[in-house]
N, C-alpha and C positions, 0 to 999 in steps of 0.2 A: 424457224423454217417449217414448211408442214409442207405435205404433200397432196393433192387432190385428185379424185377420183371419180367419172362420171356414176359409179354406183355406190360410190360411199354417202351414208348420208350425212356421215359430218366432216371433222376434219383426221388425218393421223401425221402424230408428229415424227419427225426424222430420225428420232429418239427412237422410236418404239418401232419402228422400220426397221432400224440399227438393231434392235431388240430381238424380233423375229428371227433375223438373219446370225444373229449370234445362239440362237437357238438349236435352228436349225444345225449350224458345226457343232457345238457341242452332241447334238445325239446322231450326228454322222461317225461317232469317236463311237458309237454303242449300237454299232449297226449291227450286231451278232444277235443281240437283245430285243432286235425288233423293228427294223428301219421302217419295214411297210407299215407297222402303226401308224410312226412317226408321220411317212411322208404322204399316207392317207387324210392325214388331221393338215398338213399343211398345204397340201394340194387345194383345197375346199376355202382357202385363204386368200379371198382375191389381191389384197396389199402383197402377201408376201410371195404371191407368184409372178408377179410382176417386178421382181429382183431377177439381176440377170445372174447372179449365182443360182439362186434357185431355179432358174429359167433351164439352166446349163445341170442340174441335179436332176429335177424331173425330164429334159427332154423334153420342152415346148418354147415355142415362140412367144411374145406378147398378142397376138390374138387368136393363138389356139387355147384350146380345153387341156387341162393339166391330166397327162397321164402315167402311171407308176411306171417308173425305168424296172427293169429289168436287174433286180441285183443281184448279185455274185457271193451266193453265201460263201459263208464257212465249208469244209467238208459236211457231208451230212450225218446226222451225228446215229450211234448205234440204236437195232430195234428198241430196244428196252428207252430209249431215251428220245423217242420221233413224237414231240408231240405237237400240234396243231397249233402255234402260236394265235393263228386269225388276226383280223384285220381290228383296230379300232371302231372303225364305223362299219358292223358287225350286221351283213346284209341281213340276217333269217331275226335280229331280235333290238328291238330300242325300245323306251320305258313305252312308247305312246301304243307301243302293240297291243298294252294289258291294262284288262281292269284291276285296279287294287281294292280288293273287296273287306277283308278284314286284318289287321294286324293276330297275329300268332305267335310271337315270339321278340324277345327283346333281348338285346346286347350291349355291352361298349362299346360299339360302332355302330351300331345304325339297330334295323328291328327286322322283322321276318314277315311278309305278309302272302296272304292268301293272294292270289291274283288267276283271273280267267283271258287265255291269251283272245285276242279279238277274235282271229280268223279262222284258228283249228277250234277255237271252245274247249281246248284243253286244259284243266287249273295245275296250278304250280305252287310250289310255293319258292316265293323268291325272297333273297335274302340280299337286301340293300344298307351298303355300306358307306359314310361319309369320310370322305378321304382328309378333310384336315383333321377326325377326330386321329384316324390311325397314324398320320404321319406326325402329330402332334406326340404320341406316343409311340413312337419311332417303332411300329408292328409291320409296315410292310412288306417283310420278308415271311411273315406268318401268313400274309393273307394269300400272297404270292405262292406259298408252300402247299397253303390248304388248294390254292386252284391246280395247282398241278399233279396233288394228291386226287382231288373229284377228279380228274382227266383220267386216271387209271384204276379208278373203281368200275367202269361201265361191264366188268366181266363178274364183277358178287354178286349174289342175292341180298344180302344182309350191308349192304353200303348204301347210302344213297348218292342218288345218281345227278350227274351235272347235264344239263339241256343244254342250257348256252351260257355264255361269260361275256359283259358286256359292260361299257363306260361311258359316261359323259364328263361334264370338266371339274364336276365334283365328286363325285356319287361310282362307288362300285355295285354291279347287279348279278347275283351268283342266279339262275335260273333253274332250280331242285323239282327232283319226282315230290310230290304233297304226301306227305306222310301222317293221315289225322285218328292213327287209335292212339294217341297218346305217349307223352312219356312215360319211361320204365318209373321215372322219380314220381310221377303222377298216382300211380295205381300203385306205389308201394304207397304212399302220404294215406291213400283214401284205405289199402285193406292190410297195413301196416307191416306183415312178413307174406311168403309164400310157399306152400306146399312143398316139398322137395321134388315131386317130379315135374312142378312146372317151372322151378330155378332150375332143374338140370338142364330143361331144354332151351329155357333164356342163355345159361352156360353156354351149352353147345351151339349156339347158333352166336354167340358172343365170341367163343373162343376160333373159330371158322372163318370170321370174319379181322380177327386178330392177325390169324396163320398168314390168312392170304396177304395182308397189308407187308406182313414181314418176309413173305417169298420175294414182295418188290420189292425189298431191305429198307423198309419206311416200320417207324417207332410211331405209337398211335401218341402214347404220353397223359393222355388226358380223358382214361375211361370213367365213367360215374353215369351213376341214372340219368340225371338230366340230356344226357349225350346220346341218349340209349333211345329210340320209338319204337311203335308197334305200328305194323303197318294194317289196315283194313280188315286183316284176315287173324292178327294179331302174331304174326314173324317182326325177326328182331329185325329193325334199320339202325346201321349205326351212324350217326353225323355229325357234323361239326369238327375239320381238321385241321383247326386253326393253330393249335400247338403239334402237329406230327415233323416228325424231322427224318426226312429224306437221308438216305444214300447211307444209310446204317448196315455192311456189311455183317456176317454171320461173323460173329466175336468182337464186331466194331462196338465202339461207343462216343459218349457225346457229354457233355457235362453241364447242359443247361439248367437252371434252377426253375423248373416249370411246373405245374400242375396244377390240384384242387386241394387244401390242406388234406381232409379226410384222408384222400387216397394216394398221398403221396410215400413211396418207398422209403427203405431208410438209409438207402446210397443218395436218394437225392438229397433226400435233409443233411445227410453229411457233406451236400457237393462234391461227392466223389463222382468219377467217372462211371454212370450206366450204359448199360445194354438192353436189346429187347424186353431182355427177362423183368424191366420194370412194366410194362403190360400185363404180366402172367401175374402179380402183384397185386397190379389193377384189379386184375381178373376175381383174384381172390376176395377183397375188400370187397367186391360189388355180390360177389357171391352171398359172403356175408352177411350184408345189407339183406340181400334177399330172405334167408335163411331164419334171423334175426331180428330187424326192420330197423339197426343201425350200421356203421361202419365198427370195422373191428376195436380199434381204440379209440372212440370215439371221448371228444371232451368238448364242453362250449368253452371251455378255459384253452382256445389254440396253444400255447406254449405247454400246457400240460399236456393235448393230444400228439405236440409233438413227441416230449419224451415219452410216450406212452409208445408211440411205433418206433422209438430211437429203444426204449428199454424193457418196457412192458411185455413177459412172455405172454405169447395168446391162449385165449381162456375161450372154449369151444364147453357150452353147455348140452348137457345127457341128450337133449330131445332129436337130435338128427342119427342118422343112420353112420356104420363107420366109415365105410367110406367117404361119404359126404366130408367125416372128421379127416382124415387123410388126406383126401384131395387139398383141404381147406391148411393144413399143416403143410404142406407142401409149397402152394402157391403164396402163402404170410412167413415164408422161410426170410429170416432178417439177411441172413448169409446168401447174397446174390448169387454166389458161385453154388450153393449147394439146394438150390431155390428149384422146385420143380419145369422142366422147359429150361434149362442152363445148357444142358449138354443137346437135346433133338430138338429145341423150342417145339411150335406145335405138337409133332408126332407123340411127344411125349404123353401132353394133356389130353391128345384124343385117344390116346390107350391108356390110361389110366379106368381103374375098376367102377369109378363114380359114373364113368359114362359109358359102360359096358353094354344098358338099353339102348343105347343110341346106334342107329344105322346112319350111318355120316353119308354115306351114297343118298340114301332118303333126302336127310337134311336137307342137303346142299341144293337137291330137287325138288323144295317145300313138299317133301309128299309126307311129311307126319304131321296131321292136324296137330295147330297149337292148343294148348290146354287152357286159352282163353280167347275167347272173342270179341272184340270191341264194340260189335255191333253196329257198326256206323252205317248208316241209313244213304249216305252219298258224298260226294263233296264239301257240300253245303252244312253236313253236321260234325258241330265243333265242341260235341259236348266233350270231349275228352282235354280242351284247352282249357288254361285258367281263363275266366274271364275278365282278371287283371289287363289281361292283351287283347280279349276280343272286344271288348267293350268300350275301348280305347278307339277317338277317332281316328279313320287314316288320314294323313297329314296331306294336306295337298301338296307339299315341294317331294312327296314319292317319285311320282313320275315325270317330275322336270327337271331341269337343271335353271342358273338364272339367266336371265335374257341376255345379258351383256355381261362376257367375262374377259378382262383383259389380261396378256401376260405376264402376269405380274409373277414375283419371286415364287411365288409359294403354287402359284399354277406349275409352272414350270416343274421347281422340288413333285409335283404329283405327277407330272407327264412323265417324269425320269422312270420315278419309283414304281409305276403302274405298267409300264411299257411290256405287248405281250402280254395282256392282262385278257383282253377280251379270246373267245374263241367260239366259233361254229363247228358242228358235225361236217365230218367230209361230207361232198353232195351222193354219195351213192346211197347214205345215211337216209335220205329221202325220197329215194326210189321207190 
């Protein structure tokens, strides 16, 4: 049996009518989690609004225009926790708004490209994600993490900042401030260590940006240069929060096995239960690197560098200052509990004597020129990117999705798992 339609151009079968409409109750069952996605994407569905279930869901006749009922949330949940779900078909951003100019960055999801939006001429840099690769590698709770993580950075200087959140039936679109002096991993690779007061100030603008993630009680997890840029004027941006793990109270912890080998603690490598304090860790290692031009127990033998942070005492060479030695004994403390930032987490590290030149009111207010500058000439210069990624063409399926996509299982598994994924600025945001 099939069904006809005078605007279908072919047929659809009773099967896949059946289908829709089985759809649809299932994510009436996860209406907390996003119905107005949901019944945005199936409002726009002329088969499936033409069901008198659905008819009786949205509030339309068979020849009216489909429009969003009125639902009845949950209680509305506390300040700290109000955030901007947005609608799927996300009025202020869709792929065809932008040009995709150069590729910048690569991932195991998808790549990172420069893009100029059509109408403001504003450039971005957006980070486009393929949804069978993530849910194929059952990540998205991470990705989901990391958006709701960008939603609450809009108050740092040192975070990069989330524009819009946006999807099609394959493809997620994170829409980022452009961030082009470079990686931190960039300009240590090319001038191999760095001065000590210009690691202090990468520190301090590192560790600032740590603080504040943990006043939201969110674990960053995953610091290292490559995570680390320099923005235009050469201040830290920190990005990429694809591994931070939310809702981490003050002495809470968490026990996932995550990170970079380098930089990873030695409660994680034990799977024991951490706490923030594996950040302050991070913090340390990266310090080092800087200091240095490697990580603290660094080995190409992985199993040896792991024993090396499982057992190896750290070895701090003459040429840095003591404090510098101090701070860095502190924060490489194997003993989580005796680990500097244990007992006040930030307070601690910004009163420590390493960062005694530091005005953190300045900081916070970039008003202490950085002790390097990138020199970038505009948008358009990329000399700070490998050109591994810039040279690389951009692919034409960036900005579409395919013509014809049915719902098939694995569409579906992505409408679940995405739902509440997209989001817009409230409108007074554009006032």
């Amino acid at each position: 049996m099939t069904v006809k339609t005078e605007a279908a151009r072919g047929t659809l079968t009773y099967s896949r009518m059946r289908g829709m409409v089985a759809i649809l109750i299932a994510f009436m069952k996860q209406r907390r989690m996003g119905l107005n996605d949901f019944i945005q994407k199936i409002a726009n569905n002329s088969y499936a609004c033409k069901h008198p279930e659905v008819q009786s869901i949205l509030k339309i006749s068979p020849t009216q225009e489909p429009e969003l009922m009125n639902a009845n949330p949950s209680p509305p949940p506390s300040p700290s926790q109000q955030i901007n779900l947005g609608p799927s078909s996300n009025p202020h951003a869709k792929p065809s708004d932008f040009h995709f100019l150069k590729v910048i960055g690569k991932g195991s999801f998808g790549k990172v490209l420069l893009a100029r939006h059509k109408a403001e001429e504003a450039f971005y840099a957006v980070k486009v994600l393929q949804k069978k690769a993530i849910l194929k590698k059952k990540e998205e709770k991470h990705i989901m993490s990391e958006r709701n993580v960008l939603l609450k950075n809009v108050k740092h200087p040192f975070l990069v900042g989330l524009h819009f959140s946006f999807q099609t039936a394959d493809k997620l679109y994170f829409v980022l401030d452009y961030i082009n002096g470079g990686e931190l991993f960039y300009h240590l690779q090319r001038e191999r260590c760095f001065l000590e007061p210009r690691a202090r100030f990468y520190a301090a603008e590192i560790a600032s940006a740590l603080g504040y993630l943990h006043s939201l009680n969110i674990v960053y997890r995953d610091l290292k240069p490559e995570n680390i840029l320099l923005d235009s004027q050469g201040h830290i941006v920190l990005t990429d929060f694809g591994l931070c793990k939310e809702n981490i109270e003050h002495n809470g912890t968490t026990s996932t096995f995550c990170g970079t080998p380098e930089y990873l603690a030695p409660e994680v490598l034990h799977k024991q239960p951490y706490d923030r304090t594996v950040d302050w860790w991070c913090l340390g290692a990266v310090l080092y690197e800087m200091l240095y031009g490697l990580p603290p127990f660094y080995s190409r033998n992985t199993a040896e560098m792991y024993d090396n942070i499982l057992n190896k005492p750290l070895q701090l060479k003459p040429n840095i200052t003591n404090s510098a030695r101090h701070l860095l004994e502190g924060l490489l403390q194997k003993d989580r509990t005796k680990r500097l930032g244990a007992k006040d987490d930030f307070m601690e590290i910004k009163s420590h004597v390493f960062f005694s030149l530091i005005n953190w009111d300045d900081l916070i207010n970039k008003k202490i020129t950085p002790p390097f500058n990138p020199n970038v000439s505009g948008p358009s210069d990329l000399r700070h990117f490998d050109p591994e990624f810039t040279e690389e063409p951009v692919p034409n399926s960036i900005g579409r999705s395919p013509d014809s996509i049915l719902l098939t299982a694995s569409v579906k598994e992505a409408a679940e798992a995405f739902l509440g994924f997209s989001y817009a600025p409230p409108v007074d945001s554009f006032l």
